[in-house]
mmCIF entry with sequence, helices, sheets and N, C-alpha, C, O atoms, coordinates in Angstrom:
data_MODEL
# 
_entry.id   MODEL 
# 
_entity.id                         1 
_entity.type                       polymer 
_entity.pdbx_number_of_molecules   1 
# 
_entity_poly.entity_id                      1 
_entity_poly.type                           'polypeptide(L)' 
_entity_poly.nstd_linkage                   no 
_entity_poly.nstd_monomer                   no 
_entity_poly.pdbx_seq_one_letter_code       
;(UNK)(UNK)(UNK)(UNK)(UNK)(UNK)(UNK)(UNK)(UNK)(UNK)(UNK)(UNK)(UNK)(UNK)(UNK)(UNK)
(UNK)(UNK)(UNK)(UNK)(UNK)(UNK)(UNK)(UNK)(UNK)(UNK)(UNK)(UNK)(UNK)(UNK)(UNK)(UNK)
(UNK)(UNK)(UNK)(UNK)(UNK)(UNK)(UNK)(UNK)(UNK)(UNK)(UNK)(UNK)(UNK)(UNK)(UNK)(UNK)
;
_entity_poly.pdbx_seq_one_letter_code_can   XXXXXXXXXXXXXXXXXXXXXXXXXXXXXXXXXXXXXXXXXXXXXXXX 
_entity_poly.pdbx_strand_id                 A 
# 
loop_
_entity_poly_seq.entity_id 
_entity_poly_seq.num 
_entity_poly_seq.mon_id 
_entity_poly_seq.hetero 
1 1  UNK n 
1 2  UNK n 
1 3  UNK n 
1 4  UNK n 
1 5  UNK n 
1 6  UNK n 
1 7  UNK n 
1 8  UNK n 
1 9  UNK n 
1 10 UNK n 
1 11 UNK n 
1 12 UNK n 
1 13 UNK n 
1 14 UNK n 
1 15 UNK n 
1 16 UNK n 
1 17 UNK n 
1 18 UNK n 
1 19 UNK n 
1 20 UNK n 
1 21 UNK n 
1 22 UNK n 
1 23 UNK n 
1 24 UNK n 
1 25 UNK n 
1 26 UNK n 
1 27 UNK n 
1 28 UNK n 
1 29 UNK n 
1 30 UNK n 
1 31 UNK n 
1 32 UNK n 
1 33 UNK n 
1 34 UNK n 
1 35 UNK n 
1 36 UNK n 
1 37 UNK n 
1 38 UNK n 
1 39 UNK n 
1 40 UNK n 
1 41 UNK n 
1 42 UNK n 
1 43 UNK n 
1 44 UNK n 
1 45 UNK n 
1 46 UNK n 
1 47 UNK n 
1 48 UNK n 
# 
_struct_asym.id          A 
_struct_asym.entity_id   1 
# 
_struct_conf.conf_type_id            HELX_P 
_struct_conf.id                      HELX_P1 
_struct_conf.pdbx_PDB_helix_id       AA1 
_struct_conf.beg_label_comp_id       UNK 
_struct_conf.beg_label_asym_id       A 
_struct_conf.beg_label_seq_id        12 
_struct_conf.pdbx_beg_PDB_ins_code   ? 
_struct_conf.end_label_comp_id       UNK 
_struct_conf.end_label_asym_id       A 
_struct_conf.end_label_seq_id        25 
_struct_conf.pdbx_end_PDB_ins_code   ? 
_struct_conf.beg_auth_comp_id        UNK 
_struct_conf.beg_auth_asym_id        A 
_struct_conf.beg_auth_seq_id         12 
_struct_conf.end_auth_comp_id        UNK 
_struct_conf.end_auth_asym_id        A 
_struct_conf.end_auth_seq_id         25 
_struct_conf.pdbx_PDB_helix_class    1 
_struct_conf.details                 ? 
_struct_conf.pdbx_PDB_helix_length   14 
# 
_struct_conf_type.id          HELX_P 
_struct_conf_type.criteria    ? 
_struct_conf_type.reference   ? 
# 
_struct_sheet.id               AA1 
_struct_sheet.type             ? 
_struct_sheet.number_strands   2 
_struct_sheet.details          ? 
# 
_struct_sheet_order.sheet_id     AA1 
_struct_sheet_order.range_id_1   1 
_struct_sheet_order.range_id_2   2 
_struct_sheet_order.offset       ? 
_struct_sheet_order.sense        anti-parallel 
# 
loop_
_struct_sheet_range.sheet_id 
_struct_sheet_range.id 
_struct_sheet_range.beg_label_comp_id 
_struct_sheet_range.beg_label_asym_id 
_struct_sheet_range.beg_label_seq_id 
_struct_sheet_range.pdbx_beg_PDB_ins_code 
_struct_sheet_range.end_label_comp_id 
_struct_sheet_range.end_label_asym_id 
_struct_sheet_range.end_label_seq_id 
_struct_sheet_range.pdbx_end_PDB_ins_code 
_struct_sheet_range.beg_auth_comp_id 
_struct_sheet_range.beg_auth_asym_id 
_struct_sheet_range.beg_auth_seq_id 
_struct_sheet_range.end_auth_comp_id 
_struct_sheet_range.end_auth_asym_id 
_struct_sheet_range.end_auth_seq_id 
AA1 1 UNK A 32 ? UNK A 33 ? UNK A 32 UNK A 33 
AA1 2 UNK A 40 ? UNK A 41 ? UNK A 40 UNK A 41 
# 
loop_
_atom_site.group_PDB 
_atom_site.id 
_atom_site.type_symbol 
_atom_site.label_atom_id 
_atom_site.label_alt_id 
_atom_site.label_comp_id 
_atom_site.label_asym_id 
_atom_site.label_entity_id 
_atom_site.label_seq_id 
_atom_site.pdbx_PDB_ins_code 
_atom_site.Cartn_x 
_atom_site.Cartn_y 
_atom_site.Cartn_z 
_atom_site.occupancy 
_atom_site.B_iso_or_equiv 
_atom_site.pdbx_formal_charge 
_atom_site.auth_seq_id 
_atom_site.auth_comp_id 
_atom_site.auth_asym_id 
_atom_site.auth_atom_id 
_atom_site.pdbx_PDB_model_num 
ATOM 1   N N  . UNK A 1 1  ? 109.032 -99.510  57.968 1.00 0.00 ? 1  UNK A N  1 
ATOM 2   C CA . UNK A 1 1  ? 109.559 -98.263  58.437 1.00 0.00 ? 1  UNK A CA 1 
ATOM 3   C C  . UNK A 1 1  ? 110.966 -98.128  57.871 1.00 0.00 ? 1  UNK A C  1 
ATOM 4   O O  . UNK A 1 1  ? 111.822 -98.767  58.483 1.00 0.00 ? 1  UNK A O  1 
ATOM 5   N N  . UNK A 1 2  ? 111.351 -97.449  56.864 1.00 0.00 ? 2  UNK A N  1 
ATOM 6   C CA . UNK A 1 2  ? 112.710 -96.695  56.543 1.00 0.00 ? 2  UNK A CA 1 
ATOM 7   C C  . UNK A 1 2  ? 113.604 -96.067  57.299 1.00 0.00 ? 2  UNK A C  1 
ATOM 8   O O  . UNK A 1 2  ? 113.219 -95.352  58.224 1.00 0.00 ? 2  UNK A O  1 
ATOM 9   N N  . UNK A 1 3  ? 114.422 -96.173  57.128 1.00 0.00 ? 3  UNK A N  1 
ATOM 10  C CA . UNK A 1 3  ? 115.184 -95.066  57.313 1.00 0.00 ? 3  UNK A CA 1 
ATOM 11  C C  . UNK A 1 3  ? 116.241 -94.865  56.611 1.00 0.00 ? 3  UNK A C  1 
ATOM 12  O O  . UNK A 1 3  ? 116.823 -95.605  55.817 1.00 0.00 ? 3  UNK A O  1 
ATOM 13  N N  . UNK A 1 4  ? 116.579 -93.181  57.162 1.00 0.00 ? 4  UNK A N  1 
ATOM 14  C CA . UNK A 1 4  ? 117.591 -92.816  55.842 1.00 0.00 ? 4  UNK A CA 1 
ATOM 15  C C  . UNK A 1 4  ? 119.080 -93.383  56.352 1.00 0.00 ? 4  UNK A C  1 
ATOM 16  O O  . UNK A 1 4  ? 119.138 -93.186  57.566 1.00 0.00 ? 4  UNK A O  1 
ATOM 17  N N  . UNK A 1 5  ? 120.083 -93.900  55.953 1.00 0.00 ? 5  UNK A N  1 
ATOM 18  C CA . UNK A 1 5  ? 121.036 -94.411  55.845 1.00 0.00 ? 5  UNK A CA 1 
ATOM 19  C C  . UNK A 1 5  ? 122.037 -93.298  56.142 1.00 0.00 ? 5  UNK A C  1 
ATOM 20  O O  . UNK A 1 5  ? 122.873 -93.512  57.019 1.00 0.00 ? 5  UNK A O  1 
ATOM 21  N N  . UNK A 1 6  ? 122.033 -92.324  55.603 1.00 0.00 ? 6  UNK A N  1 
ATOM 22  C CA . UNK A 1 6  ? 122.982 -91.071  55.556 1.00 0.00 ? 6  UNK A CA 1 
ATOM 23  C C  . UNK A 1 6  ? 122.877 -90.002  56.692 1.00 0.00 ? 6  UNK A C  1 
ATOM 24  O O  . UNK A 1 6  ? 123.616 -89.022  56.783 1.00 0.00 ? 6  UNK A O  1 
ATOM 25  N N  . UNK A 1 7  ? 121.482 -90.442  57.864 1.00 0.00 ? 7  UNK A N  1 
ATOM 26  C CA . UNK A 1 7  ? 121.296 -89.526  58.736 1.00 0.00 ? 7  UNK A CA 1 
ATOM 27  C C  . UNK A 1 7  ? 122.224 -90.048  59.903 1.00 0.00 ? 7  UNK A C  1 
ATOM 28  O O  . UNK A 1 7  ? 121.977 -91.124  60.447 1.00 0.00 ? 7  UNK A O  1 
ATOM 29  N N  . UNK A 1 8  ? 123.361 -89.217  60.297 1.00 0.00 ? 8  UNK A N  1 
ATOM 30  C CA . UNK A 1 8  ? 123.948 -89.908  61.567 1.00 0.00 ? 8  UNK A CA 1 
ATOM 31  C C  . UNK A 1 8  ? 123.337 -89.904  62.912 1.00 0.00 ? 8  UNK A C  1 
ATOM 32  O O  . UNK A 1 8  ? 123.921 -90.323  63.911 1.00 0.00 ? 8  UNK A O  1 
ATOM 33  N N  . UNK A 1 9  ? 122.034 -89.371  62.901 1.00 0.00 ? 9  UNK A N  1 
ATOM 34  C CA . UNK A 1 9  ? 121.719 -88.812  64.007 1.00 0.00 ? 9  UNK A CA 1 
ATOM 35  C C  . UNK A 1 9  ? 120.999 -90.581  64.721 1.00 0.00 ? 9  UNK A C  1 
ATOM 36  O O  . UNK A 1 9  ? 120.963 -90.919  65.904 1.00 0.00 ? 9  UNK A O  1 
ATOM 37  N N  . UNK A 1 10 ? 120.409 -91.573  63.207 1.00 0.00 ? 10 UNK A N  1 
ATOM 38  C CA . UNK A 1 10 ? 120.206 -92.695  63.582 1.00 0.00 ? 10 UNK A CA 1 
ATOM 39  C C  . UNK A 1 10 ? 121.390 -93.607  63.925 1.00 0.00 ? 10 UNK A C  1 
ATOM 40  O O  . UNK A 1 10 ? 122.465 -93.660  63.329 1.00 0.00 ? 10 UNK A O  1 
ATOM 41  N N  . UNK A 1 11 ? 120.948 -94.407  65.129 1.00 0.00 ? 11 UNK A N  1 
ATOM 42  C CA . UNK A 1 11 ? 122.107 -95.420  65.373 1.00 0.00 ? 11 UNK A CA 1 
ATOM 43  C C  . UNK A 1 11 ? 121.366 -96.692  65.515 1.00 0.00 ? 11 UNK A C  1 
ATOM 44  O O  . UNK A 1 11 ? 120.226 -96.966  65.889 1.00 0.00 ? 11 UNK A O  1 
ATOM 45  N N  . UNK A 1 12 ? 122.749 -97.637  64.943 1.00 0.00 ? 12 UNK A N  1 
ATOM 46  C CA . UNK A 1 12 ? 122.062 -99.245  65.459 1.00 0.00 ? 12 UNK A CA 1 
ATOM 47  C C  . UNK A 1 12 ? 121.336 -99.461  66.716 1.00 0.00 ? 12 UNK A C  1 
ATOM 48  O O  . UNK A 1 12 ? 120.154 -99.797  66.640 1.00 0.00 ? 12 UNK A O  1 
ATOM 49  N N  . UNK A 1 13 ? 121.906 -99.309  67.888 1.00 0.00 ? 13 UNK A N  1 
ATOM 50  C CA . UNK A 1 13 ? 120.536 -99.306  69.086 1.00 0.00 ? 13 UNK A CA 1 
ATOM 51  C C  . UNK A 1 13 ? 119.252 -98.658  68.772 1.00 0.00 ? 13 UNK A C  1 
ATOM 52  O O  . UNK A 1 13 ? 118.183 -99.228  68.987 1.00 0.00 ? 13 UNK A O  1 
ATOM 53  N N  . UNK A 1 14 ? 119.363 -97.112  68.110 1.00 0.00 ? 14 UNK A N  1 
ATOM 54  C CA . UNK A 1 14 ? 117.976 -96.776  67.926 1.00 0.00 ? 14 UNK A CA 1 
ATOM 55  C C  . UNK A 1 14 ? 116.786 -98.091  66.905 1.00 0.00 ? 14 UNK A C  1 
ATOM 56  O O  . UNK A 1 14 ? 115.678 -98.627  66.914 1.00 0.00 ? 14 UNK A O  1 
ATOM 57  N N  . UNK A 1 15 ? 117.918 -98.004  66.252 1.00 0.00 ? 15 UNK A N  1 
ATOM 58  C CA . UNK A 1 15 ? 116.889 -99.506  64.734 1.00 0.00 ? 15 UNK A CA 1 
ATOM 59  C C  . UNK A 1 15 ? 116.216 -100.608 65.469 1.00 0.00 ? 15 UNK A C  1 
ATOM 60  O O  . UNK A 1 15 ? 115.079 -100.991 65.192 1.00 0.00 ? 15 UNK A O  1 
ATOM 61  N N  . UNK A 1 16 ? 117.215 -101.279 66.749 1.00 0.00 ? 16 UNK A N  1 
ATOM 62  C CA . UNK A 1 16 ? 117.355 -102.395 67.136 1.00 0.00 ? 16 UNK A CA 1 
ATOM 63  C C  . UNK A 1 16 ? 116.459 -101.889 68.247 1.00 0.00 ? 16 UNK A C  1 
ATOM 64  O O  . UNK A 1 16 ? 115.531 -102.687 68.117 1.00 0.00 ? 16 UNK A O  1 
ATOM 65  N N  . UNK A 1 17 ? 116.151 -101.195 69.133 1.00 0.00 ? 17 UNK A N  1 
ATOM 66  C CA . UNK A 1 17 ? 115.047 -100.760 69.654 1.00 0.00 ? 17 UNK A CA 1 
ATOM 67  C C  . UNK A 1 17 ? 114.023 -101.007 69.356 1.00 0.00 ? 17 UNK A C  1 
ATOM 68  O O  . UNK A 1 17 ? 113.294 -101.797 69.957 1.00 0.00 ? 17 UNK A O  1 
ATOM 69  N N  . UNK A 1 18 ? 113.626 -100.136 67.961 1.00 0.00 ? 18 UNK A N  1 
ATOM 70  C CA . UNK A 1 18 ? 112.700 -99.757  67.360 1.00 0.00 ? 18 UNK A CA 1 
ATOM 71  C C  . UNK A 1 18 ? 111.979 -101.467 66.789 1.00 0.00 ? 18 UNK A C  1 
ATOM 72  O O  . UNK A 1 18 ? 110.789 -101.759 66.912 1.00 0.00 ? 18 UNK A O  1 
ATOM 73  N N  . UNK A 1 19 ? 112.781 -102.157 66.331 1.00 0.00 ? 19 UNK A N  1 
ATOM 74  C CA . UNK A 1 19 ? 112.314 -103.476 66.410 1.00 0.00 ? 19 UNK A CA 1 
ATOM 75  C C  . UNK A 1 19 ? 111.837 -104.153 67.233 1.00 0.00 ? 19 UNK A C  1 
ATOM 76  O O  . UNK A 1 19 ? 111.087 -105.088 66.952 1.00 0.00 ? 19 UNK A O  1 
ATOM 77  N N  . UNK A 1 20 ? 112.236 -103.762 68.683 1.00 0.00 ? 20 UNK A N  1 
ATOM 78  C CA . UNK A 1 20 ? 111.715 -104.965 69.795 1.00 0.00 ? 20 UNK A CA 1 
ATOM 79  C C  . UNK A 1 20 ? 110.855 -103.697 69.976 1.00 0.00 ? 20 UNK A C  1 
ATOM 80  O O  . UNK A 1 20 ? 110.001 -104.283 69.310 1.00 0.00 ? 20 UNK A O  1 
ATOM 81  N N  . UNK A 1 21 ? 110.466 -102.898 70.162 1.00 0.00 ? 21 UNK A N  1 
ATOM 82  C CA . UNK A 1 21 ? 108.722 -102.322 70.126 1.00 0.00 ? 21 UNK A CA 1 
ATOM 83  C C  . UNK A 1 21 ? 108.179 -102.854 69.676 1.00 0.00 ? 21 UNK A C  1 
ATOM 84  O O  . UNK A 1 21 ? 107.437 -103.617 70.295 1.00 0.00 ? 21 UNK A O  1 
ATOM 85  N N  . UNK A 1 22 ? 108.186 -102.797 67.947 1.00 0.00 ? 22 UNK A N  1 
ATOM 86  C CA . UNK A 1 22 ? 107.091 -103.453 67.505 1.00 0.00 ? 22 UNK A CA 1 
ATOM 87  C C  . UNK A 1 22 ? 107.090 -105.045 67.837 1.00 0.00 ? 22 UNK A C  1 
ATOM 88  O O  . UNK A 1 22 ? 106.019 -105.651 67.895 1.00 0.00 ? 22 UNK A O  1 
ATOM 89  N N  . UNK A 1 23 ? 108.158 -105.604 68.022 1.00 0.00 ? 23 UNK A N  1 
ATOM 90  C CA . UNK A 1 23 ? 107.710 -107.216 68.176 1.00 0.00 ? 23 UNK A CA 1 
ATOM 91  C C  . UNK A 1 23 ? 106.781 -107.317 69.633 1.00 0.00 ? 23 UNK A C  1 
ATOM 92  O O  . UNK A 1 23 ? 106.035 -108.263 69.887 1.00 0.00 ? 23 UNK A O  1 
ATOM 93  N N  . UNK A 1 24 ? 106.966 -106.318 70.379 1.00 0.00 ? 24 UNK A N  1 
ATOM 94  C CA . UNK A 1 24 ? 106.274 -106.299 71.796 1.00 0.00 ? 24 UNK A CA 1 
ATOM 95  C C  . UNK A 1 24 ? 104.780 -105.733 71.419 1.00 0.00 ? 24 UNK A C  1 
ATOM 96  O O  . UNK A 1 24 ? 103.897 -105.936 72.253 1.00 0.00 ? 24 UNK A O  1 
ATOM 97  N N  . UNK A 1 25 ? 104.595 -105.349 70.756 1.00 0.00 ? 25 UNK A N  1 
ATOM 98  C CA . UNK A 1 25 ? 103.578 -104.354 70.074 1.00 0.00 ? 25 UNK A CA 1 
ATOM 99  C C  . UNK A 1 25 ? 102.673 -105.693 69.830 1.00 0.00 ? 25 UNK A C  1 
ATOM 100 O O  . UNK A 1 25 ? 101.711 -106.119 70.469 1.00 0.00 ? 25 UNK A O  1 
ATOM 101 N N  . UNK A 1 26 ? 103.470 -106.300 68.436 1.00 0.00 ? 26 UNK A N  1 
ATOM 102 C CA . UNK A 1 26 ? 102.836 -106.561 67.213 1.00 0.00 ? 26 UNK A CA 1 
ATOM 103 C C  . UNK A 1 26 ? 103.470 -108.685 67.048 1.00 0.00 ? 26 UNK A C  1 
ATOM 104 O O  . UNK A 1 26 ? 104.105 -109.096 66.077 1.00 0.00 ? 26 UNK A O  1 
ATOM 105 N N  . UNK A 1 27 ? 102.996 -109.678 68.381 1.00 0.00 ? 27 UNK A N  1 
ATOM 106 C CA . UNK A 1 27 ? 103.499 -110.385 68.801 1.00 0.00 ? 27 UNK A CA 1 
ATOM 107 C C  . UNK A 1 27 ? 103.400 -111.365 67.317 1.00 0.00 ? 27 UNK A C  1 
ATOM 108 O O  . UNK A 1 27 ? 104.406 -111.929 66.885 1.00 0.00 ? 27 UNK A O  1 
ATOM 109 N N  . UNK A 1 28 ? 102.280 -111.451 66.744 1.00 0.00 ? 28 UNK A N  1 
ATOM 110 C CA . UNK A 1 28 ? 101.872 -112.183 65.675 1.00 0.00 ? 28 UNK A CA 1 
ATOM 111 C C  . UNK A 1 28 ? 102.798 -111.817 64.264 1.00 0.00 ? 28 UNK A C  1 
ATOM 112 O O  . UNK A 1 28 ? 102.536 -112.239 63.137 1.00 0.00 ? 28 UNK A O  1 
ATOM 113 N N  . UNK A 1 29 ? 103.682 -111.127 64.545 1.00 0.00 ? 29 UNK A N  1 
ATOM 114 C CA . UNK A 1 29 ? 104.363 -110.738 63.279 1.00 0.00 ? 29 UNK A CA 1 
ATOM 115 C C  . UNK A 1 29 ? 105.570 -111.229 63.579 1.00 0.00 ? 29 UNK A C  1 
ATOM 116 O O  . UNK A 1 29 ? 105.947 -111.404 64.737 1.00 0.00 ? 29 UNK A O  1 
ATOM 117 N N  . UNK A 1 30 ? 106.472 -111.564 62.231 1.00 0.00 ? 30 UNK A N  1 
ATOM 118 C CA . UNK A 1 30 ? 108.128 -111.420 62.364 1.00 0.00 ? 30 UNK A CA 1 
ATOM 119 C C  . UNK A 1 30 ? 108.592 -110.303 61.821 1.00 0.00 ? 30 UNK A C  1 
ATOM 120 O O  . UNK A 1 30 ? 108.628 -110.099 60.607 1.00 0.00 ? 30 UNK A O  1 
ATOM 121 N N  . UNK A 1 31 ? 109.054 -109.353 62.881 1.00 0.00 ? 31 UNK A N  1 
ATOM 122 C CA . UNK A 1 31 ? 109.882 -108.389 62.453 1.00 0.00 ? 31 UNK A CA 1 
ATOM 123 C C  . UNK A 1 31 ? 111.531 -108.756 62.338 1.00 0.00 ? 31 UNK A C  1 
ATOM 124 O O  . UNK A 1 31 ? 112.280 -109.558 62.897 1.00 0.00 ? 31 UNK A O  1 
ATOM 125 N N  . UNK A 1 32 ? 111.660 -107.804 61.385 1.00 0.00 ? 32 UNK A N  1 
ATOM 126 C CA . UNK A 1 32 ? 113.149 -107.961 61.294 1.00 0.00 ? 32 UNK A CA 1 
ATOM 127 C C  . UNK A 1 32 ? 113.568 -106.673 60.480 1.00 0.00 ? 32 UNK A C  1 
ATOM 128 O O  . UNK A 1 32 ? 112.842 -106.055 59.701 1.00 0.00 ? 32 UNK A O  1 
ATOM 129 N N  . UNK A 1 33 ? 115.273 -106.303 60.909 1.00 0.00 ? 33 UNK A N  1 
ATOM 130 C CA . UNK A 1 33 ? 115.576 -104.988 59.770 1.00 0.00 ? 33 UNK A CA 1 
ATOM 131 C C  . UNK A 1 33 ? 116.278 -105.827 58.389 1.00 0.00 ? 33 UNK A C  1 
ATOM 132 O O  . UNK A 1 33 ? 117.044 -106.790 58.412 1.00 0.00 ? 33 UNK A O  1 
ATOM 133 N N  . UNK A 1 34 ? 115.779 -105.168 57.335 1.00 0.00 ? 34 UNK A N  1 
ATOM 134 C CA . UNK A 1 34 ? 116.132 -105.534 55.976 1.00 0.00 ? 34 UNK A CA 1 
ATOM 135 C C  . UNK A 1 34 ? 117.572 -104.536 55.465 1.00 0.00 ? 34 UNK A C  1 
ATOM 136 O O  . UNK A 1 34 ? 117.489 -103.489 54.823 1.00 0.00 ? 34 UNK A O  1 
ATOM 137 N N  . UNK A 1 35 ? 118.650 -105.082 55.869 1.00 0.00 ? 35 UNK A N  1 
ATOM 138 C CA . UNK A 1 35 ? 119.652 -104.116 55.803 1.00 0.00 ? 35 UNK A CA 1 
ATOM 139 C C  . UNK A 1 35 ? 120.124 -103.332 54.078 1.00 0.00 ? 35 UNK A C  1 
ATOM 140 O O  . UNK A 1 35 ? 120.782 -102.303 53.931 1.00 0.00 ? 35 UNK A O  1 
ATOM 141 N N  . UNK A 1 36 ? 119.537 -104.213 52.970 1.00 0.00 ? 36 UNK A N  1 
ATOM 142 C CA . UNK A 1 36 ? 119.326 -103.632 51.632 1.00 0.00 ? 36 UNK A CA 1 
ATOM 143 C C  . UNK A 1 36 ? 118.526 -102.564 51.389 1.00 0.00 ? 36 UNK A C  1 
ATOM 144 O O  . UNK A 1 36 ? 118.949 -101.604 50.745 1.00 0.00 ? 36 UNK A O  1 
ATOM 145 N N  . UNK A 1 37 ? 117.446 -102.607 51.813 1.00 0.00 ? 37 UNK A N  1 
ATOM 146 C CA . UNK A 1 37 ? 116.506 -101.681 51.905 1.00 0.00 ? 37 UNK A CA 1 
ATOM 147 C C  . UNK A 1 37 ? 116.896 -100.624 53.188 1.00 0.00 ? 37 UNK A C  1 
ATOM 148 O O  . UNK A 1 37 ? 117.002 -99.425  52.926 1.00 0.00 ? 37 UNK A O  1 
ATOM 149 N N  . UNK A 1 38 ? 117.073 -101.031 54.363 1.00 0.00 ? 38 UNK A N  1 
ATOM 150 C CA . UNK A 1 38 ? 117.729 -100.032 55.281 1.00 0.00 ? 38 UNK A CA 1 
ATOM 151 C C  . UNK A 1 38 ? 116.253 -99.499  55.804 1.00 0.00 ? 38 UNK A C  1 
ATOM 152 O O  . UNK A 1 38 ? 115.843 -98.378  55.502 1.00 0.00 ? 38 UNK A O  1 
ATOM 153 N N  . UNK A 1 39 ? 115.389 -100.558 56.739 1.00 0.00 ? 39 UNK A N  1 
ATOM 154 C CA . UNK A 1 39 ? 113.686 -100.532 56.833 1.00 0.00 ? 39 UNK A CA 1 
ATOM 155 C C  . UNK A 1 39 ? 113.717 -101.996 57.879 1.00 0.00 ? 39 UNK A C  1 
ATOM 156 O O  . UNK A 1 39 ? 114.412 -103.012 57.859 1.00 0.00 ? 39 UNK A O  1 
ATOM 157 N N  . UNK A 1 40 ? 112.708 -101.566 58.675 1.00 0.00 ? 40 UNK A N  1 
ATOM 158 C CA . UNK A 1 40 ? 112.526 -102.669 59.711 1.00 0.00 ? 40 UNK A CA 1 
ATOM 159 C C  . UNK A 1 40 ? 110.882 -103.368 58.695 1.00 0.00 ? 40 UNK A C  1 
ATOM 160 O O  . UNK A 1 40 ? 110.175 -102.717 57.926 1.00 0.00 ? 40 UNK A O  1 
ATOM 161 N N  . UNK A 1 41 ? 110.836 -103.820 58.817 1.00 0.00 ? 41 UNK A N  1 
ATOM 162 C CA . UNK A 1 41 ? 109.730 -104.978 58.205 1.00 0.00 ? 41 UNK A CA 1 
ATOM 163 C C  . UNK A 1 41 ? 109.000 -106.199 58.690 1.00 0.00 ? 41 UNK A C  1 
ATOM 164 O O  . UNK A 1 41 ? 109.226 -106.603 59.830 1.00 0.00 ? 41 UNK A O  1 
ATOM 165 N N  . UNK A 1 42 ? 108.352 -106.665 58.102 1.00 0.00 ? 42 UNK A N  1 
ATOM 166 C CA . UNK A 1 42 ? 107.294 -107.090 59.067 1.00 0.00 ? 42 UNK A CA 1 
ATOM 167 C C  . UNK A 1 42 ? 106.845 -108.405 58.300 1.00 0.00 ? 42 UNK A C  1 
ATOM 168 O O  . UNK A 1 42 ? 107.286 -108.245 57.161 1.00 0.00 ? 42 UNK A O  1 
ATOM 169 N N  . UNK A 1 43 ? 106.158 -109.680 58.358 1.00 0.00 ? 43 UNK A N  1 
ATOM 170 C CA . UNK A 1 43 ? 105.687 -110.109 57.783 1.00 0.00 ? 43 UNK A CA 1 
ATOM 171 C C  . UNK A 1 43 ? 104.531 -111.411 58.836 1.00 0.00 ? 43 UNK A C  1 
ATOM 172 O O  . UNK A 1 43 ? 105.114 -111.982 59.757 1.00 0.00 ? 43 UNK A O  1 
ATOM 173 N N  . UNK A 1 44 ? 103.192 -111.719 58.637 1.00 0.00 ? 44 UNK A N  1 
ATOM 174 C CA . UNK A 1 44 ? 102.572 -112.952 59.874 1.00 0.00 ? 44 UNK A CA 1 
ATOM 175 C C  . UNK A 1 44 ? 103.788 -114.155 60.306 1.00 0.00 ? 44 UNK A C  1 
ATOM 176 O O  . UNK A 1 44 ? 104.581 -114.646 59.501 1.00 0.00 ? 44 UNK A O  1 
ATOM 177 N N  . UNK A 1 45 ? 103.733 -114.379 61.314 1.00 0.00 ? 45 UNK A N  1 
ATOM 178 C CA . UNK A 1 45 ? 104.380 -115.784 61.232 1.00 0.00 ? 45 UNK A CA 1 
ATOM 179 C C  . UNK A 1 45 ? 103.979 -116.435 60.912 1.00 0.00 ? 45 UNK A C  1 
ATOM 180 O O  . UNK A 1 45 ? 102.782 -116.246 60.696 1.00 0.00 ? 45 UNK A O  1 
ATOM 181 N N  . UNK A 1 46 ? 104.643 -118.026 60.515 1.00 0.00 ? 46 UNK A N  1 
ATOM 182 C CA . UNK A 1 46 ? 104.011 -118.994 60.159 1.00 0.00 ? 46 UNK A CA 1 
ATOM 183 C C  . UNK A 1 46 ? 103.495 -119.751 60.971 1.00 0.00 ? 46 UNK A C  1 
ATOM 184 O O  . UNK A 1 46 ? 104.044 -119.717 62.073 1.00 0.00 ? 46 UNK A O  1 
ATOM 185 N N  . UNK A 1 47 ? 102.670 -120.417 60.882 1.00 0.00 ? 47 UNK A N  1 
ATOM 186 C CA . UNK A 1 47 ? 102.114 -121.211 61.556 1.00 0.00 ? 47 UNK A CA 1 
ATOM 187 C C  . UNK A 1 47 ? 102.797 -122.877 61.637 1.00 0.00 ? 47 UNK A C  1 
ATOM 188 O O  . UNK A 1 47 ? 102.950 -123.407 60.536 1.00 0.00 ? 47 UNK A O  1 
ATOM 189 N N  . UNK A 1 48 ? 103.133 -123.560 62.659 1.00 0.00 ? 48 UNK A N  1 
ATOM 190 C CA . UNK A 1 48 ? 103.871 -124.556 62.650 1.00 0.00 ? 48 UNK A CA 1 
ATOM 191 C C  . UNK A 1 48 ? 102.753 -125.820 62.317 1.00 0.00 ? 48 UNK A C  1 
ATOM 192 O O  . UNK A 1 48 ? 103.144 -126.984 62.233 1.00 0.00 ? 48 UNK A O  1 
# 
């Protein structure tokens, strides 16, 4: 999920929100925001 960088209307709480949804969502994944890209992202965890 992107977002645009230049929209002020987004704020860090909204991003940082929007991350613990999906980790509540989507338990089997590591989310995290990719601050280069400016996009929350996703990838399986690993398995220990």
């Amino acid at each position: 999920m992107k977002f645009d960088k230049e929209d002020p209307a987004v704020s860090l709480k909204d991003v940082l929100a929007k991350v613990q949804e999906i980790q509540r969502q989507h338990p089997e994944l590591d989310v995290f925001f990719d601050g280069d890209e400016y996009a929350i992202c996703s990838r399986p965890r690993k398995k220990a």
